[in-house]
C-alpha positions in Angstrom: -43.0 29.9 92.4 -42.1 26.0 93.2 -45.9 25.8 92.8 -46.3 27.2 89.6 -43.1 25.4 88.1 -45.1 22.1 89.6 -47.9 22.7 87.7 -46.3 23.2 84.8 -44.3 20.6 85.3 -47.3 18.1 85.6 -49.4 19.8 82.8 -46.3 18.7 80.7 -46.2 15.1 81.9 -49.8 14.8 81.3 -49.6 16.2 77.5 -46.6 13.7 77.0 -49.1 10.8 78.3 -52.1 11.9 76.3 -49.9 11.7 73.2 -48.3 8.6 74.0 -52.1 7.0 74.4 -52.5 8.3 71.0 -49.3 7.1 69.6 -50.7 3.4 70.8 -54.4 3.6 70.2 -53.7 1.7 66.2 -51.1 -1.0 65.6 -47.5 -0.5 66.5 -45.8 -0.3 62.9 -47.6 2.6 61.3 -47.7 4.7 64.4 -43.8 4.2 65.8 -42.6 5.7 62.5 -44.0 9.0 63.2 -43.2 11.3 60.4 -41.3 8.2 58.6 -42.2 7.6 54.9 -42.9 4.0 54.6 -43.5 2.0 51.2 -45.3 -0.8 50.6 -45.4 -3.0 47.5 -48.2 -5.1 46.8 -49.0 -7.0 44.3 -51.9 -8.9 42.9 -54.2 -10.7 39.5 -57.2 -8.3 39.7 -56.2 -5.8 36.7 -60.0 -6.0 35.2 -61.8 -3.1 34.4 -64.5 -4.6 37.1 -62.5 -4.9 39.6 -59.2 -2.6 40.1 -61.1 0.1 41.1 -62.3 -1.6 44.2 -58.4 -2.1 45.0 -57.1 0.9 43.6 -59.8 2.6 46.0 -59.4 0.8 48.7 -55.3 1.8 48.6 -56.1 5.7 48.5 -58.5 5.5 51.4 -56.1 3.8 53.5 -53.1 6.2 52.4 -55.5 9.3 52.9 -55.6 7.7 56.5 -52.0 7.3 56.8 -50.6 9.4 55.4 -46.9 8.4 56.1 -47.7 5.2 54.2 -47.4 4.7 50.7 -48.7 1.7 49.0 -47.2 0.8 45.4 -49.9 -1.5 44.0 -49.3 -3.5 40.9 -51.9 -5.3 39.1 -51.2 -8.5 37.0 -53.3 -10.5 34.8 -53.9 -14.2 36.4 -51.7 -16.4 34.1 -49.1 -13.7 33.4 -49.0 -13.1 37.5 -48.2 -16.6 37.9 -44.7 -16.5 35.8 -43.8 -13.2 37.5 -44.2 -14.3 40.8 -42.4 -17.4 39.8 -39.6 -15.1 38.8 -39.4 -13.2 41.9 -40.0 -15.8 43.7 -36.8 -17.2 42.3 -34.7 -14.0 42.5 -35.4 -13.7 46.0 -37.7 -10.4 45.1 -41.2 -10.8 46.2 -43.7 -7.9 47.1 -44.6 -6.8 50.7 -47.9 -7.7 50.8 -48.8 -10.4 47.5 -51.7 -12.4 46.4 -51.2 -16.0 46.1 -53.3 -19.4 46.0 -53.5 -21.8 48.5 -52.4 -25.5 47.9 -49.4 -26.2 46.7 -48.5 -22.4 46.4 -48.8 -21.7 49.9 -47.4 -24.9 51.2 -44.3 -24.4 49.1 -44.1 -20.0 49.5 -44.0 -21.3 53.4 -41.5 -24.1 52.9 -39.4 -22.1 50.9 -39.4 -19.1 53.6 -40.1 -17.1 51.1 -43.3 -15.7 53.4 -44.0 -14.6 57.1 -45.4 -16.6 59.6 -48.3 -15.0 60.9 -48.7 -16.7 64.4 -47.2 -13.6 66.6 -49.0 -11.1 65.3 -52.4 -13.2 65.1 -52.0 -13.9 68.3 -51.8 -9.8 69.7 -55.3 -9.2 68.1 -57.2 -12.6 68.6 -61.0 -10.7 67.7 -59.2 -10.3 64.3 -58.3 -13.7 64.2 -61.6 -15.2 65.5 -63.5 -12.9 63.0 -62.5 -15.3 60.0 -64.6 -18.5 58.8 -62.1 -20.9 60.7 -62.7 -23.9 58.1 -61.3 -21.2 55.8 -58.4 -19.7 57.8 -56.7 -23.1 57.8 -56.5 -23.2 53.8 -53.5 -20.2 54.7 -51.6 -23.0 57.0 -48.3 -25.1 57.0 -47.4 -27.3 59.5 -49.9 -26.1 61.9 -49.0 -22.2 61.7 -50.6 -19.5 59.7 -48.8 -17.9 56.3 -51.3 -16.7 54.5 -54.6 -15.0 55.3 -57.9 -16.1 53.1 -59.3 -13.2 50.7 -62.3 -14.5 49.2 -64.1 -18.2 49.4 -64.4 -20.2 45.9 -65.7 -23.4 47.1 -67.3 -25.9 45.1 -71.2 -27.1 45.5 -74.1 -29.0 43.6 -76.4 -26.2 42.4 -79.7 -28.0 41.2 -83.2 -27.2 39.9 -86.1 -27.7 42.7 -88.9 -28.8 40.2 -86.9 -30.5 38.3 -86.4 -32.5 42.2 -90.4 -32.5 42.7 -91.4 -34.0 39.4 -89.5 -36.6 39.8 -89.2 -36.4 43.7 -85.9 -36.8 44.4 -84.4 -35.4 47.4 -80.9 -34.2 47.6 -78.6 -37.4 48.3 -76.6 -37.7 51.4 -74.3 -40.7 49.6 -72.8 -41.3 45.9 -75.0 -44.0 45.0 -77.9 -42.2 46.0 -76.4 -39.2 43.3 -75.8 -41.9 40.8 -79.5 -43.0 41.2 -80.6 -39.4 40.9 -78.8 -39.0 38.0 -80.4 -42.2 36.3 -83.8 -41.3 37.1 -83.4 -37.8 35.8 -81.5 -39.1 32.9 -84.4 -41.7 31.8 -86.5 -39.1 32.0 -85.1 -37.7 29.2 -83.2 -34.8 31.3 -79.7 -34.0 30.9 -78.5 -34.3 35.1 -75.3 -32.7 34.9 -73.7 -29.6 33.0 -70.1 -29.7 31.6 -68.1 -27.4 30.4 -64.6 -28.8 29.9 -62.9 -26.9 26.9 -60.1 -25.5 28.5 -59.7 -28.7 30.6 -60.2 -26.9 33.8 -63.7 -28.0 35.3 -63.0 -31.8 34.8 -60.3 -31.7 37.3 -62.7 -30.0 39.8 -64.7 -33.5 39.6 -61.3 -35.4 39.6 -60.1 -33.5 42.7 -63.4 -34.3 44.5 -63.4 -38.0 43.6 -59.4 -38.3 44.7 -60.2 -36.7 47.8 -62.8 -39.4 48.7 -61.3 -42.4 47.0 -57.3 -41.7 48.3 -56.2 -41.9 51.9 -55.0 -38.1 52.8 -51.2 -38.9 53.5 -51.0 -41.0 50.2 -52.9 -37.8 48.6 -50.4 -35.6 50.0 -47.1 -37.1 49.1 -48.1 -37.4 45.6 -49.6 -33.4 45.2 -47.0 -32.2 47.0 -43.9 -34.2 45.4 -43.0 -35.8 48.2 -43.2 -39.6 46.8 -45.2 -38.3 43.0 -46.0 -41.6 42.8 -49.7 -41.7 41.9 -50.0 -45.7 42.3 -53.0 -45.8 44.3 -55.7 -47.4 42.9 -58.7 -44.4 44.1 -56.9 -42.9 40.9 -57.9 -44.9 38.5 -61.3 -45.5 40.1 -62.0 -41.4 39.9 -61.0 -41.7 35.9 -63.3 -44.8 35.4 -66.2 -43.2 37.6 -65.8 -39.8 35.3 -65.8 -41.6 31.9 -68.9 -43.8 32.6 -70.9 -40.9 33.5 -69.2 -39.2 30.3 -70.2 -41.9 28.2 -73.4 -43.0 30.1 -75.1 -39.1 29.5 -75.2 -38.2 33.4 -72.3 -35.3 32.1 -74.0 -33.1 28.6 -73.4 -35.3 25.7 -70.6 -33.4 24.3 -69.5 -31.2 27.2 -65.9 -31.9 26.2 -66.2 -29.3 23.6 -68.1 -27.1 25.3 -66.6 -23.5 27.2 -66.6 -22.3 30.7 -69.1 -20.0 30.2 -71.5 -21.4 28.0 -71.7 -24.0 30.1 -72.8 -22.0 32.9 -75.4 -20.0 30.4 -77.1 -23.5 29.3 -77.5 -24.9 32.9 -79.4 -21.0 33.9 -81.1 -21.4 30.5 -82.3 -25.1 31.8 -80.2 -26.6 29.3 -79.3 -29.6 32.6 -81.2 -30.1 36.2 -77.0 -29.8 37.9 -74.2 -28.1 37.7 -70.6 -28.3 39.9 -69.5 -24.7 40.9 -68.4 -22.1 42.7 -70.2 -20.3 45.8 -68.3 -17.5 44.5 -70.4 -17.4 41.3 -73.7 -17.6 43.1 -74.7 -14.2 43.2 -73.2 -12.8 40.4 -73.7 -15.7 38.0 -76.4 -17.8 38.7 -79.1 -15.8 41.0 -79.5 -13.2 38.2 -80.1 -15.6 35.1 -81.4 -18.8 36.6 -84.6 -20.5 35.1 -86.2 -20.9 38.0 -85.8 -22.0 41.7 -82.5 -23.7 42.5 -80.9 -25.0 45.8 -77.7 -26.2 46.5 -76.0 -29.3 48.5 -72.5 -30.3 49.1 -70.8 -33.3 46.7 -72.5 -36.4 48.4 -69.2 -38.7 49.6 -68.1 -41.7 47.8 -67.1 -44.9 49.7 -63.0 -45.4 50.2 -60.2 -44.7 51.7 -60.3 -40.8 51.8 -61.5 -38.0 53.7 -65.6 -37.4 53.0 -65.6 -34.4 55.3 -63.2 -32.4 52.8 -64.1 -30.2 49.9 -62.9 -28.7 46.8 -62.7 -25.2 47.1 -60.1 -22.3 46.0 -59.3 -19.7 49.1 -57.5 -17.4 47.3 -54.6 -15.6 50.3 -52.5 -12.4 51.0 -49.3 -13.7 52.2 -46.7 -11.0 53.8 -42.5 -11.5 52.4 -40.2 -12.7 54.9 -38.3 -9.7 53.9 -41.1 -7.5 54.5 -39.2 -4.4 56.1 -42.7 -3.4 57.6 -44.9 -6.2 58.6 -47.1 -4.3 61.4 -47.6 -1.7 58.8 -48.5 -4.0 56.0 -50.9 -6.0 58.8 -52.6 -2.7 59.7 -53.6 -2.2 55.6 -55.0 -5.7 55.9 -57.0 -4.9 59.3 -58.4 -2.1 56.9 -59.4 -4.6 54.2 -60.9 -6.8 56.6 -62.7 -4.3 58.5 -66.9 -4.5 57.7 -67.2 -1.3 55.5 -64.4 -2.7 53.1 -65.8 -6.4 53.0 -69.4 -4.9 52.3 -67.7 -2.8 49.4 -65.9 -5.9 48.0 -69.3 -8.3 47.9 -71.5 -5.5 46.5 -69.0 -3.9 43.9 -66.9 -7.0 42.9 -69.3 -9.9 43.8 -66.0 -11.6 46.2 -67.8 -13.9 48.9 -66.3 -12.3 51.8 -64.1 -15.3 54.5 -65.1 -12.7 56.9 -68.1 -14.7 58.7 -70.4 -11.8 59.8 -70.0 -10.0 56.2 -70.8 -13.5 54.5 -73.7 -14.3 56.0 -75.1 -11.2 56.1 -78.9 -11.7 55.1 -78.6 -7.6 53.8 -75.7 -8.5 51.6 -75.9 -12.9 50.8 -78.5 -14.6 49.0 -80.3 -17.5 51.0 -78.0 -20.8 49.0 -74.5 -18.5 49.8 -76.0 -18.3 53.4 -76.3 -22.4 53.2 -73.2 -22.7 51.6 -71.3 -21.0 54.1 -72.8 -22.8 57.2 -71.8 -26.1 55.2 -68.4 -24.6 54.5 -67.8 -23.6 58.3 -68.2 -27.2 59.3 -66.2 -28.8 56.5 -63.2 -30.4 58.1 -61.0 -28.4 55.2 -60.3 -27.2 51.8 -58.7 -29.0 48.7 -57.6 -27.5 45.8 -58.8 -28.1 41.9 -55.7 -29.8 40.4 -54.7 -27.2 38.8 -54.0 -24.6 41.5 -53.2 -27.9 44.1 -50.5 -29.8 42.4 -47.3 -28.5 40.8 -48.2 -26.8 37.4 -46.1 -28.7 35.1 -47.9 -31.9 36.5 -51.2 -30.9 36.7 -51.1 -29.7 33.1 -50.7 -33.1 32.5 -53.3 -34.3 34.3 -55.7 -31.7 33.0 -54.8 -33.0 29.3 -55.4 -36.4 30.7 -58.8 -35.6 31.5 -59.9 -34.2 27.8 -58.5 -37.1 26.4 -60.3 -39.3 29.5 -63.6 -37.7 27.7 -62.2 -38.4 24.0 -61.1 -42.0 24.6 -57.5 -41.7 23.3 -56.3 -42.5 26.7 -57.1 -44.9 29.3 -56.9 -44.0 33.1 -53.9 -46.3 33.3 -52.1 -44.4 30.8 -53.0 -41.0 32.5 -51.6 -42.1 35.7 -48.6 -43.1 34.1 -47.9 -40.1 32.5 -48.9 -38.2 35.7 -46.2 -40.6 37.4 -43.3 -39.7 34.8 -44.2 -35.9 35.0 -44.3 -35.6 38.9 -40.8 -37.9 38.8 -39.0 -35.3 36.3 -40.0 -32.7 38.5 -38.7 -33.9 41.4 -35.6 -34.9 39.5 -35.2 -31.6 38.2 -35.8 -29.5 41.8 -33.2 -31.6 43.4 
């Protein structure tokens, strides 16, 4: 008898192990619950009719998997998004799990502690971690620690025309003055060297951001994006505005472009309309590959001599960021493990056209074209990431400087004057925050 009540007694320890193994084989949050119904809210800008139903399928897949999880997803559209999550943001009620931008958003979500700190649980799974592009992972840092997580890579490059290069053999420069001289050659030639699109004011400051970075010493940079001095005294300001308007007025930028949309822009360069054009890697595939006039290559903004930082780059790494009053951060780390994971990533580049920050699912030669496969072996050894002004800056002053550029290009204001009313806009803000 004490035999049999033995065995039964071990048979019952081992079933109580063997579940316990299972209780532990995914991450801690979802699993410790048990039968507990959790909700998750998360929020993002990608409401299109091409693109929620990668989300919305990607949230009933991971639900069918967990059942005990249920994931409230709200979509919002990009500029309506920003003044909600302003709002909540403000009233102390942000989402679980919420897209953001990097650059000034992230650095001030973190300050704020408005957002989780990532470090800890980074650290438990570091194949996870490792798995990112780690020039991209640091776009989702303050102060040395991680906040937000990078979704998709935006990064800015030179796309150009190779026979357009042969004709006239040029090679692709390695400094600004050898760009310059590119540009003249091409230009007396009678080609058009560089698109531009700047109607809604937005691609000029991707140029003005690139020159700023090069021309303005990083800390100086910093103080002024972030509010910290908003002073915007340094003279690599003024420099990027004179460089922009001489290549305005001088015909290296299309004769006109100040009139000209986003998108037609990017039609007349794959038309052949201009042998350049500054854009997104994002775009490569979707954009340009399909409707390009003919063989095209790409190369990284060459650097211009001052006192800035030629290893950086202008790039856009949108993040998910995780509340500080998250209620379930394991859980809502699991969903994200599930979005990073290589069947997800593979479904996001093929059915939305997002270049994953995964590196193995970016490079992939099934899945990325041979420039985004260039691109992101460039972007991997880029020291970091810098914002366009308009996502890097505080949006009340970079709408100002954005409006300074179209009247840079119209000649109703002069850099000085720009600068000035840059100065006065990043001072009232300041003033106003306190």
């Amino acid at each position: 008898m004490k035999k049999v009540v033995a065995l039964l007694l071990a048979v019952v320890l081992l079933l109580s192990l063997m579940t316990a193994c299972s209780k532990n084989a995914g991450n801690s949050d979802v699993e410790e619950t048990g039968d507990e119904q959790i909700t998750i809210s998360f929020m993002h800008q990608w409401n299109d009719e091409a693109r929620l139903p990668y989300w919305q399928d990607l949230v009933d897949r991971y639900m069918d998997e967990n059942p005990n999880v249920k994931i409230e997803m709200q979509a919002v559209a990009t500029e309506p998004y920003k003044e909600k999550l302003r709002v909540m943001l403000s009233g102390n009620d942000v989402p679980d799990l919420f897209f953001t931008w990097d650059g000034d958003y992230i650095q001030r979500f973190a300050k704020a502690g408005v957002i989780m700190n990532l470090d800890e649980m980074l650290a438990v799974d570091p194949d996870f971690k490792n798995a990112f592009n780690q020039g991209l992972l640091t776009t989702g840092q303050y102060e040395g620690s991680q906040y937000g997580l990078p979704i998709r890579t935006c990064v800015n490059f030179i796309l150009y025309y190779k026979d357009k290069f042969e004709q006239y053999n040029l090679e692709e420069p390695q400094t600004w003055d050898e760009f310059m001289s590119l540009c003249n050659v091409l230009k007396d030639n009678g080609e058009i060297p560089l698109m531009l699109g700047n109607l809604n004011g937005s691609p000029l400051t991707h140029w003005m951001a690139a020159l700023n970075l090069m021309l303005v010493d990083p800390e100086t940079l910093a103080a002024d994006y972030y509010l910290k001095t908003g002073d915007f005294t340094d003279p690599g300001y003024i420099t990027t505005l004179e460089t922009l308007k001489s290549m305005y007025d001088d015909g290296i930028f299309l004769p006109g472009g100040a009139s000209v949309d986003g998108n037609m822009a990017v039609e007349g360069w794959c038309a052949g309309n201009t042998v350049m054009i500054y854009d997104q890697c994002a775009s490569f595939k979707t954009k340009f590959a399909p409707s390009a006039s003919g063989d095209w290559g790409i190369f990284k903004l060459p650097p211009m001599e001052g006192n800035g930082d030629p290893d950086m780059m202008i790039g856009w790494i949108d993040q998910f960021a995780i509340s500080s009053a998250c209620e379930h951060p394991e859980a809502v780390m699991d969903f994200l493990k599930f979005f990073y994971n290589e069947e997800n990533q593979k479904k996001m580049t093929e059915e939305i056209g997002f270049v994953s920050t995964v590196d193995a699912i970016a490079t992939d030669t099934d899945i990325a074209i041979p420039q985004l496969q260039e691109a992101m072996g460039i972007i991997n050894e880029c020291k970091g990431f810098s914002c366009p002004l308009d996502l890097e800056m505080n949006a009340s002053v970079a709408s100002v400087y954005m409006a300074g550029g179209q009247e840079l290009l119209g000649g109703t204001k002069t850099p000085e004057e720009i600068m000035e009313a840059v100065r006065n806009e990043a001072h009232r803000v300041m003033e106003e925050d306190g």
